[in-house]
N, C-alpha and C positions, 0 to 999 in steps of 0.2 A: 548806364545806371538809371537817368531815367526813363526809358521804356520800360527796365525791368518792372521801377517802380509802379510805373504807371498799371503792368502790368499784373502786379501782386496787387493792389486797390481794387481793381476790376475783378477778380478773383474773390477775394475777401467779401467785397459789396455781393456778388451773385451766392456765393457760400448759405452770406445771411440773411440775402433776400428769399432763399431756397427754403431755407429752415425755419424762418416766420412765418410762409405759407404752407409747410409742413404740419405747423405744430396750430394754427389759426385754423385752416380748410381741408379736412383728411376726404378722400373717395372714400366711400362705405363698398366694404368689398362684402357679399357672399362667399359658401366654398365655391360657386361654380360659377361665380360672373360677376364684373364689375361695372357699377353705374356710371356713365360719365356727366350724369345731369345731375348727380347726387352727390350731397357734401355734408360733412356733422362738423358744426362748429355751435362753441358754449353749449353741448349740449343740446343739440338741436337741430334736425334733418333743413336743410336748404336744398330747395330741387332749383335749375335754374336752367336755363336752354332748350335744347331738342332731347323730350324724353321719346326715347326711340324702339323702344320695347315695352311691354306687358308691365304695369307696377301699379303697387298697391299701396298707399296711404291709409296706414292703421289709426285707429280711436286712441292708443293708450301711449302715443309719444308726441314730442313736440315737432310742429310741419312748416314751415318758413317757403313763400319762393321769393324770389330773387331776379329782377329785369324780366325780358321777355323770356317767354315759359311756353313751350308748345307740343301739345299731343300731336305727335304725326299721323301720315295714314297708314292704315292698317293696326296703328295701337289703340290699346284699351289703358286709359286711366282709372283704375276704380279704388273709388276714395270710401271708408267704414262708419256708418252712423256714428254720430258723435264725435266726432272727428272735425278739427278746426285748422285754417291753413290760413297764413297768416304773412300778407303782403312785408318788405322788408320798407324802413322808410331812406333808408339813401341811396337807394336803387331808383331810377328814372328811366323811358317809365318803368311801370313794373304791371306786367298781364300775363294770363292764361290764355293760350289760343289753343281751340281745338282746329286743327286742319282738317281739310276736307279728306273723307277716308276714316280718322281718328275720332275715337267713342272718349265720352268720357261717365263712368257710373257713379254717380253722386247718389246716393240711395238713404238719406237720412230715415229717422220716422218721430214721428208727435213729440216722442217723450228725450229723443237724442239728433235732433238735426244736426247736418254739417252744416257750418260756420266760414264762410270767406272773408277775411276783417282786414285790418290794417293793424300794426304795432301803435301806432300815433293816435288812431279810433279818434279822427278828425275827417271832414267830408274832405274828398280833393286829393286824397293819399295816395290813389295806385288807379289802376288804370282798366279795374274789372275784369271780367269774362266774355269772349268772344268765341262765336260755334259758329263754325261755317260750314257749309251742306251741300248736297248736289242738286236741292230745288230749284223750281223757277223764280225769276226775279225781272222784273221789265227793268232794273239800272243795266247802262252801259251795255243794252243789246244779249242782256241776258248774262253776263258773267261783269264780275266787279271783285274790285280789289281793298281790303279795309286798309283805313291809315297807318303808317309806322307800321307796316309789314304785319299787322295783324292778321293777314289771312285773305287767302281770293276763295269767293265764293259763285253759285252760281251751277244752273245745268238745264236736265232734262228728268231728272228722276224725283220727282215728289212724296215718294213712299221712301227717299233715303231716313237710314239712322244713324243719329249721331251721337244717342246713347240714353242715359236717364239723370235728370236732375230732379230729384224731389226731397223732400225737408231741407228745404236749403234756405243760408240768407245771407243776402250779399250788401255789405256794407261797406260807407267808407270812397267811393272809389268816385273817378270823375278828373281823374288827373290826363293835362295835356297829354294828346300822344304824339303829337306835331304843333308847333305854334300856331294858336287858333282854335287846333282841332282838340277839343276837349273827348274823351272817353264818356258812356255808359254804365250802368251800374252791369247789365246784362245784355247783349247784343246778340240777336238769334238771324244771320246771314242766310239765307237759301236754307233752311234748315225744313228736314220732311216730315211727312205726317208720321213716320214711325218712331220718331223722337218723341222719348216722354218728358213734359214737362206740366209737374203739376206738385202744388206747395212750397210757392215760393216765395219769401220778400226780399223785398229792394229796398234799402235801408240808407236814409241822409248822404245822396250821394250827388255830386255836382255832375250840371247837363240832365239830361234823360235817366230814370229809374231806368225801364223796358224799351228797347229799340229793335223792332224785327223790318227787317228788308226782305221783302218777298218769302216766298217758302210756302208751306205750307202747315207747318208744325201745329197743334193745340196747343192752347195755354189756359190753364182750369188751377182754381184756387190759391189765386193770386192777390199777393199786399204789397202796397205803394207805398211809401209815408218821406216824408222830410225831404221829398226832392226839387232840387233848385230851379229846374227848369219843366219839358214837357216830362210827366208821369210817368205817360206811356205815351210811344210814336210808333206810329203803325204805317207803312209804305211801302212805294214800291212791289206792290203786286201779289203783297200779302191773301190767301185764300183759306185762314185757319180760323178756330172756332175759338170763343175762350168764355168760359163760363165761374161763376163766383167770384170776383175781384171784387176790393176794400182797394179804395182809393183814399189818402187825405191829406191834403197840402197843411204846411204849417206856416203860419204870418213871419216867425222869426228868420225863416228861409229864404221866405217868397217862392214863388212859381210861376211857371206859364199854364198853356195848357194842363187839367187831368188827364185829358185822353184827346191826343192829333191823330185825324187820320188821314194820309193822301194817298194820291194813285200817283204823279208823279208832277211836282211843280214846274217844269219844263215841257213835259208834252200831257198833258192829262188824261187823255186817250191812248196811253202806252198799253202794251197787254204784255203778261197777262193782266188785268186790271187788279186792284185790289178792290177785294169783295168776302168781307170776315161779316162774321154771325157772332155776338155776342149776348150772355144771356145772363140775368142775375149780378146787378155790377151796384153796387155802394158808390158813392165821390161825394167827399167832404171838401168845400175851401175853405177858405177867412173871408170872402167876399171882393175878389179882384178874377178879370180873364176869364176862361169858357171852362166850362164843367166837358162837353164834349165840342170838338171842331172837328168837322167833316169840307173836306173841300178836294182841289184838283182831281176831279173825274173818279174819287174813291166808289164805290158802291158796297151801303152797311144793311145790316138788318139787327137790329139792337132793341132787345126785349127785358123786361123788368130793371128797369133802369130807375135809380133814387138817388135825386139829383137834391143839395143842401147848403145854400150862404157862397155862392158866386156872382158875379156880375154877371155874364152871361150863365143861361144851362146848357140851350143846344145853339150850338153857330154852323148853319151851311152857307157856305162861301164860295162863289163862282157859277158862271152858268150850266159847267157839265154837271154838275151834285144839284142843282135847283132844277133842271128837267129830269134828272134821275130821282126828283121825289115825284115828278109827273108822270114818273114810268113805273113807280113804286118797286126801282131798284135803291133809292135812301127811303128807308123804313123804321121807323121806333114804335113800338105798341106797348102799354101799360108802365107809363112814362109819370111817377111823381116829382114836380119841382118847388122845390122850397126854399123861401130867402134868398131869389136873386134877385136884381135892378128890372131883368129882363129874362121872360123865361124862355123864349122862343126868337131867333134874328137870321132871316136869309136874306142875302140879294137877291130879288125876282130876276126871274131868268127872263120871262116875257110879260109886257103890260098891255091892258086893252086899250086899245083906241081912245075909251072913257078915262083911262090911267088907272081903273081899277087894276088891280093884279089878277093873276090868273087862279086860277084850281090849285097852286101850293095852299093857301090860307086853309081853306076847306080840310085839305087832306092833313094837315098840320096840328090843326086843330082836335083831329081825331086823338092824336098819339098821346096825348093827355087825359079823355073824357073817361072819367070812371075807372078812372087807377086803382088801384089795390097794391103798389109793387112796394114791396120789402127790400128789394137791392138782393143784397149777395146773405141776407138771412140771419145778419150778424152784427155784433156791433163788435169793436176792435177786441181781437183776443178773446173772443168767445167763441160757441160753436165749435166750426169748424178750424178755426182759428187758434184755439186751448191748446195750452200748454208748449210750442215752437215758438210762436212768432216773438219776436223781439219786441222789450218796451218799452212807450216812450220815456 
């Protein structure tokens, strides 16, 4: 009797554990296929795991994901202007990975951008977007792997694609993905120059707005705002362009860095190096840290730059980036700085004899004289900027 008992309990118990996930998490079936990564509950598409086929994220229903979420390779994600997707908050963590192989088309426009948010719409929620590619990257010998399984990236091909992000704005996000290892608002891995990315913000999120590891991708018409730490980090062996960025830290936040850029803090002469061209860039602080930091063996060329209320404006740090302005592979021309403590600070890379410094001063001094630069042409949400971007 009691086995039987035990036995009818356990039956019972599973009956109605059956029917509470029945009637809570249904599979949304088509007539001719069923999703395993898809679920409707309250009303409400929940995508969650390996989406492993072609699928489409419409405008006009509710979009939920749910833990880790990843476009495989060989699929296409494509999400519909106006269309908002919407991190879950008791899901830990909770990311989008596109794998290597796997597109994702994000296609908003001015008047309907797609929206990445959180339910809680608190910094620290969830744990961003992550694109990994088959470009180059000098981390770990050319191939790298991101944290909590986010995705390995890395290769030989620089003209890979990995789809199109634009009207887009990613909020919210910044949440641990391993203890320690904090997430990104947006994280572009080895990603190629055929990837389009362009109209995009990064929106109050802890750790890094922008984090690209080598690749090659462009990045054009670009907003920063509300993030905790660096802005944008740039590394790793990055060779991409990016033009029109609004940068602007906010006091209530705090921040590090607007814009870090290195080539590799461990070996600084790793290749391929990073060597990005920037052109038309805004950066607002509250007056703490560096507007830009260039260091470990990076090499920039950064034009129309409007730099406003930082302690530092430009910081080059280390000897490979202070003979690379001797080599005028670190370059900035029509360079405005305003309201900093200091608008210019390198370590000299070599001193005369006399202890005067070398030929940086001189050359230094150029990047400033007879400015004219407007930055990215805009002040916040105007322009180009009208009617998407999110406000404060």
């Amino acid at each position: 009797m009691k086995i039987l008992l035990n036995l009818s309990v356990i039956t019972v118990l599973f009956i109605t554990t059956s029917c509470l996930k029945e009637e809570d998490i249904d599979p949304i079936s088509t007539p001719t296929n069923s999703y395993n990564f898809l679920y409707q509950e309250n009303n409400c598409n929940v995508i969650s795991g390996e989406i492993n086929e072609d699928f489409t994220i419409n405008s006009d229903q509710c979009w939920k994901i749910r833990g880790n979420t990843y476009v495989n390779s060989g699929v296409i994600l494509t999400i519909e202007s106006g269309a908002t997707i919407t991190a879950e908050s008791y899901s830990s963590p909770t990311y989008l990975s596109i794998r290597q192989g796997g597109k994702i088309i994000a296609q908003g426009t001015s008047d309907q951008p797609i929206r990445f948010t959180h339910e809680d719409l608190i910094t620290e929620s969830w744990s961003g977007i992550h694109i990994n590619g088959f470009a180059q990257t000098n981390k770990n010998n050319g191939y790298a792997s991101g944290y909590e399984n986010t995705g390995d990236y890395g290769g030989n091909n620089n003209e890979d694609n990995s789809g199109i992000l634009k009207y887009i704005i990613i909020e919210y996000a910044g949440q641990e993905l391993e203890p320690g290892k904090k997430s990104n608002g947006l994280q572009l891995n080895g990603v190629g120059s055929n990837t389009l990315v362009d109209y995009v913000q990064i929106y109050n999120c802890k750790n890094d707005g922008l984090k690209i590891n080598g690749g090659s991708v462009d990045v054009n018409h670009l907003v920063v705002t509300h993030i905790d730490q660096d802005c944008v980090d740039l590394e790793y062996g990055w060779i991409g362009t990016g033009s029109y960025w609004y940068i602007e830290q906010i006091e209530e936040i705090g921040s590090d860095e607007a814009i870090q850029i290195d080539n590799d803090e461990t070996f600084p002469e790793a290749i391929p190096r990073t060597n990005l061209n920037l052109s038309n860039i805004t950066v607002n602080g509250f007056g703490e840290e560096s507007a830009v930091r260039v260091r470990s063996g990076a090499r920039v060329d950064i034009q129309n730059l409007l730099i406003d209320n930082f302690d530092l404006g430009i910081e080059i740090t280390g000897s490979h980036c202070n003979l690379s302005v001797m080599d005028y592979s670190v370059t900035f021309s029509n360079v405005s700085i305003n309201n900093c403590s200091q608008n210019i600070q390198y370590t000299p890379s070599v001193a005369e004899p006399s202890g005067s410094l070398n030929g940086n001063d001189q050359i230094i001094a150029q990047w400033t004289a007879n400015s004219t630069s407007n930055g990215c042409e805009a002040i916040y949400g105007s322009g180009w900027m009208n009617n998407w971007v999110k406000q404060f």
